[in-house]
Residue frames relative to the residue before (quaternion, step in Angstrom):
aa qw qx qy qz dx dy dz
X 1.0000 0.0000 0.0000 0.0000 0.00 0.00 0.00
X 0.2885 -0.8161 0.4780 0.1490 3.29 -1.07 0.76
X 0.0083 -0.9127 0.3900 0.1214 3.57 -0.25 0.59
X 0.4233 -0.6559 0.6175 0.0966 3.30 -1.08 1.23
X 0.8902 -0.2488 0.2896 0.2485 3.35 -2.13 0.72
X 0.7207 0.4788 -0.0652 0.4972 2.94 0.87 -2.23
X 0.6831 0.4425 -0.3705 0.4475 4.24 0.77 -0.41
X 0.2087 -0.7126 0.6698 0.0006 3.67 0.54 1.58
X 0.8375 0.3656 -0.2589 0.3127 3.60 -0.72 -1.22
X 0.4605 0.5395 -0.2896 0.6426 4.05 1.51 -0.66
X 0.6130 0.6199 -0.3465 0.3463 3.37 -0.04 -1.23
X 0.6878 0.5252 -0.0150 0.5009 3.08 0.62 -2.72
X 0.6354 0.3205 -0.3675 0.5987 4.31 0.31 -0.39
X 0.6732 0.4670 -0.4663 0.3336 4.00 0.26 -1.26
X 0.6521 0.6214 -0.2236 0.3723 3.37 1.19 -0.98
X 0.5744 0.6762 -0.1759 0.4265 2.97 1.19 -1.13
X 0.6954 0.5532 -0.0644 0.4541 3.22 0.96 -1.55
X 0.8040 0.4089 -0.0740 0.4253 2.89 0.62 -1.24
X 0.7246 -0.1359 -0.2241 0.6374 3.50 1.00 -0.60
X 0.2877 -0.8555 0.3935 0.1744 3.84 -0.67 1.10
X 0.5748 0.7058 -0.1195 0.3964 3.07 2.12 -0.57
X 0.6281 0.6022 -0.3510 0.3458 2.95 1.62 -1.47
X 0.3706 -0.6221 0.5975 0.3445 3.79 -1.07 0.27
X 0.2066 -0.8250 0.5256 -0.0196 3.80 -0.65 1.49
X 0.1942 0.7346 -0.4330 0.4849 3.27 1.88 0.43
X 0.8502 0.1783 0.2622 0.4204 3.22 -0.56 -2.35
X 0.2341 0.7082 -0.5146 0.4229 3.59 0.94 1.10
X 0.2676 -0.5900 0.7323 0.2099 3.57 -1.44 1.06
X 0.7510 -0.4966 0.3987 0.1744 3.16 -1.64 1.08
X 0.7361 0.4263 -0.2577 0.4582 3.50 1.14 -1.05
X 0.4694 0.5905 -0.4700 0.4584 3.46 1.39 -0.22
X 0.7685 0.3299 -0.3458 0.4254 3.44 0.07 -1.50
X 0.7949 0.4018 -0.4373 0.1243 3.26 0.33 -0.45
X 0.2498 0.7909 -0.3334 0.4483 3.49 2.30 0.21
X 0.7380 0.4547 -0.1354 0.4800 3.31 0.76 -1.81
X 0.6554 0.3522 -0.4574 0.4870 3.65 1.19 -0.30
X 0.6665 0.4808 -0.4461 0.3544 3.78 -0.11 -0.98
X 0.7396 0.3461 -0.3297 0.4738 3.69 1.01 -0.45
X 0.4161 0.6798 -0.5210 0.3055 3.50 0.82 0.64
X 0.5238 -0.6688 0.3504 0.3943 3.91 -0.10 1.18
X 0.7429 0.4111 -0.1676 0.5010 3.61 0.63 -0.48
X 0.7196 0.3721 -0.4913 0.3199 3.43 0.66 0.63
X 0.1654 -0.7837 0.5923 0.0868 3.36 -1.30 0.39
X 0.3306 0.7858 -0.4555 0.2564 3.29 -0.22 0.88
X 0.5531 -0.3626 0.5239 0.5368 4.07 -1.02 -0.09
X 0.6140 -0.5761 0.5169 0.1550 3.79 -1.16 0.87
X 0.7328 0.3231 -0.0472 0.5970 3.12 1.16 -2.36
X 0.7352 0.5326 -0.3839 0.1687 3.37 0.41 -0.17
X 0.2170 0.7758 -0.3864 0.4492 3.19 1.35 1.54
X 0.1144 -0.8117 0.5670 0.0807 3.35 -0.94 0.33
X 0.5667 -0.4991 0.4611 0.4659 3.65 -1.29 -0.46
X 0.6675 0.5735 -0.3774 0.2884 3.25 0.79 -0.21
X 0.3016 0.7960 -0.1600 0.4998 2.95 2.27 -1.35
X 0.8165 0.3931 -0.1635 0.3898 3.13 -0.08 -1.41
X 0.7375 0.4856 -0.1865 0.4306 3.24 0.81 -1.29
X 0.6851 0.4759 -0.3205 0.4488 3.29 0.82 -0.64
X 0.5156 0.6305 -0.1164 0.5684 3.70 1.90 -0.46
X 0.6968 0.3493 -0.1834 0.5991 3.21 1.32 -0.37
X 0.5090 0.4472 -0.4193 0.6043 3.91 1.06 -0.19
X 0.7471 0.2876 -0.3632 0.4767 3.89 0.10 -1.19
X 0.6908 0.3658 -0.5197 0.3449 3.47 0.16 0.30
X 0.6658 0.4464 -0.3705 0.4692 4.01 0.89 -0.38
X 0.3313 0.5913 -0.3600 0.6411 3.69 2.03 0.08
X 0.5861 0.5706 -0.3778 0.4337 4.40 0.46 -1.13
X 0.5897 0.7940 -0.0923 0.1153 3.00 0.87 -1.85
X 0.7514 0.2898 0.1000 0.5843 2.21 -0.01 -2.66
């Protein structure tokens, strides 16, 4: 599966999976958003993120979590 910007909740497990340690609390924006574009399964525009993007990508993942 390929995931785009717009697959918040996918995104939030690929993450999950991949890094299980990272604290997704207290994360700078440019990390997560590093750790997505290099997530084998995404495909998407790089820039075509936002802060909101992110944020909303960062709740469904501390949502993965809990």
């Amino acid at each position: 599966m390929k995931l785009k910007w717009t697959d918040t909740a996918d995104i939030a497990i690929a993450l999950e999976e991949k890094y299980p340690d990272a604290d997704n609390i207290n994360l700078r924006f440019t990390d997560l958003h590093k750790w997505i574009t290099t997530l084998d399964e995404f495909e998407d525009d790089e820039n075509a993120s936002n802060e909101k993007i992110l944020e909303s990508i960062q709740m469904a993942w501390i949502d993965e979590r809990e």
